[in-house]
C-alpha positions, 0 to 999 in steps of 0.5 A: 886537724893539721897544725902547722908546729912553726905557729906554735910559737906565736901563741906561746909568745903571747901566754908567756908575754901577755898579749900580741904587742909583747909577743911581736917584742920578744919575737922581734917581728911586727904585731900584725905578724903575730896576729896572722900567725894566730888567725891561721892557728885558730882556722888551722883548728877550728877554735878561738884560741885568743880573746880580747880583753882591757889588759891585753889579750887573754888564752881561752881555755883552747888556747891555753891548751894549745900553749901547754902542748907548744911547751912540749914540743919546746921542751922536746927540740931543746932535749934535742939540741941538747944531746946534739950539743953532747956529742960535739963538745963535753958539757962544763959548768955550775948550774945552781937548782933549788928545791924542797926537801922530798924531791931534793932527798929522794930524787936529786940527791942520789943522782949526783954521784951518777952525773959527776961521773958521766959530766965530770965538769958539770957541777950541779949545786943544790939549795933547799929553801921555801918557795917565796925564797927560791922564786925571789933568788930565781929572778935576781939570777941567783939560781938557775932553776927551781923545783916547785910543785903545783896542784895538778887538779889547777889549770895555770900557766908560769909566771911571765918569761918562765918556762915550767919543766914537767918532773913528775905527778905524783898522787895526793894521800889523804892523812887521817888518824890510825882507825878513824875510819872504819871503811875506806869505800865510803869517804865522809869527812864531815863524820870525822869531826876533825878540822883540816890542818892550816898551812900556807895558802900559797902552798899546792896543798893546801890549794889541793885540801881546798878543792877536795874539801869541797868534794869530800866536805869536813869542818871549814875551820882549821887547826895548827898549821904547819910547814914540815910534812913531819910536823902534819904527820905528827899532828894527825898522830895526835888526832888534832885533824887531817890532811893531804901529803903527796907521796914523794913527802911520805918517802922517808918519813914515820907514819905511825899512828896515821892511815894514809888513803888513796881514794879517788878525787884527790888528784896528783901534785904536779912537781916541775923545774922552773928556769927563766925562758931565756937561760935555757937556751944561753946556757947548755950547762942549764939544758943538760942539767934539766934533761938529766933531772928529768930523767931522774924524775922519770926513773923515780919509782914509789914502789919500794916504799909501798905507797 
């Protein structure tokens, strides 16, 4: 199979944008262009990359495959321009990021000394708020980027005129009371008689908890809920439920009283850097300061915590 990589941008035009006619917009070329290009992607590779549907065109699950890899090779030839763009003039500028604490603790923080050094006028800003929060100030221009995570067990694709960086996967834990379980080789939660702790329904875990709870069972119901991976952790200490929390979470947090399981089935939490698709390309201080949280996000290891 030989793909041409220039049609690329025609599907990913399209799973961006929401159908052809919008995809020929943004591409300033005609509909028919659009089409073509697809058409010779789908001989090109043997599948049905497009269907149609009443709002418009929709990806199969081959075309959205194929998006997911345009993106790569999207984010691959920005990398590069951005370190050609490195060696013809020195990178200046404010870049705002907002995140969630564990990757803006564990990971971003501790780079900035580093960048400052070798940017010395970049200045790359932080703000920690919840997502709803960082998407809404995403939108109105207020922030450059945003960190947000996602259960990598879900198929999804970006909101329109976004583009997603991939940071980091990361492995869920399940969290269960100190000893609740007497093995760990044989995982049956509906033996525990403990609900799964509440949270926000928005929230990668608990999309996460539902797609394990259906594998591993456990009570339906749920108890508490809770926003800080301190306060779950202290809840399941107390023996009030269980719960799933990415590793990066657990980084810099006491877990006394808990057992933290590594099993197979609960999957990866997906952490990207989320900007809108345009930025990039207007705003090298934005390209630089992804290719450097990405290379941060590359270098982050959890061995020296022993999860």
């Amino acid at each position: 199979m030989k793909i041409d990589p220039r049609r690329l941008q025609f599907l990913l035009a399209v799973a961006r944008y929401g159908g052809v006619l919008a995809a020929a917009d943004e591409l300033a070329v005609t509909p028919s262009a659009v089409s073509q290009q697809i058409a010779k992607l789908e001989r090109e590779t043997g599948q049905t990359l497009l269907r149609r549907a009443p709002s418009g065109s929709v990806l199969t699950p081959a075309g959205l495959a194929l998006a997911e890899a345009a993106e790569d090779v999207e984010r691959a030839l920005a990398l590069a321009h951005s370190r050609l763009a490195e060696t013809a003039a020195t990178v200046s500028g404010s870049v705002s990021i907002g995140g969630f604490q564990s990757f803006l603790t564990s990971v971003l923080a501790p780079a900035l000394p580093e960048w400052r050094q070798q940017y010395p006028e970049l200045r790359v800003e932080t703000v920690e708020a919840d997502e709803p929060d960082l998407m809404r100030a995403l939108r109105a221009g207020s922030l450059d980027a945003v960190v947000v995570e996602l259960d990598a067990g879900e198929s999804y694709l970006p909101p329109r005129g976004m583009t997603d960086v991939p940071l980091l996967d990361e492995p869920w834990k399940l969290v269960i009371p100190a000893g609740a379980l007497i093995s760990h080789e044989v995982i049956d939660l509906s033996r525990l008689g403990m609900p799964w702790l509440g949270l926000d329904p928005a929230a990668a875990s608990a999309k996460a908890i539902h797609r394990v709870r259906r594998e591993l069972g456990g009570e339906e119901s749920t108890q508490h809920t809770f926003f800080s991976y301190q306060n779950a952790l202290a809840l399941v200490a107390a023996g009030q439920g269980v719960t799933l929390a990415p590793a990066l979470a657990l980084e810099s947090l006491p877990t006394e009283g808990v057992d933290l399981v590594d099993i197979p089935g609960l999957g990866m939490r997906r952490v990207v850097l989320r900007h809108l698709t345009r930025s990039s390309a207007a705003s090298p201080a934005l390209t630089t300061a992804t290719a450097l949280i990405r290379e941060a996000a590359a270098a982050f290891s959890y061995e020296s915590s022993g999860l």
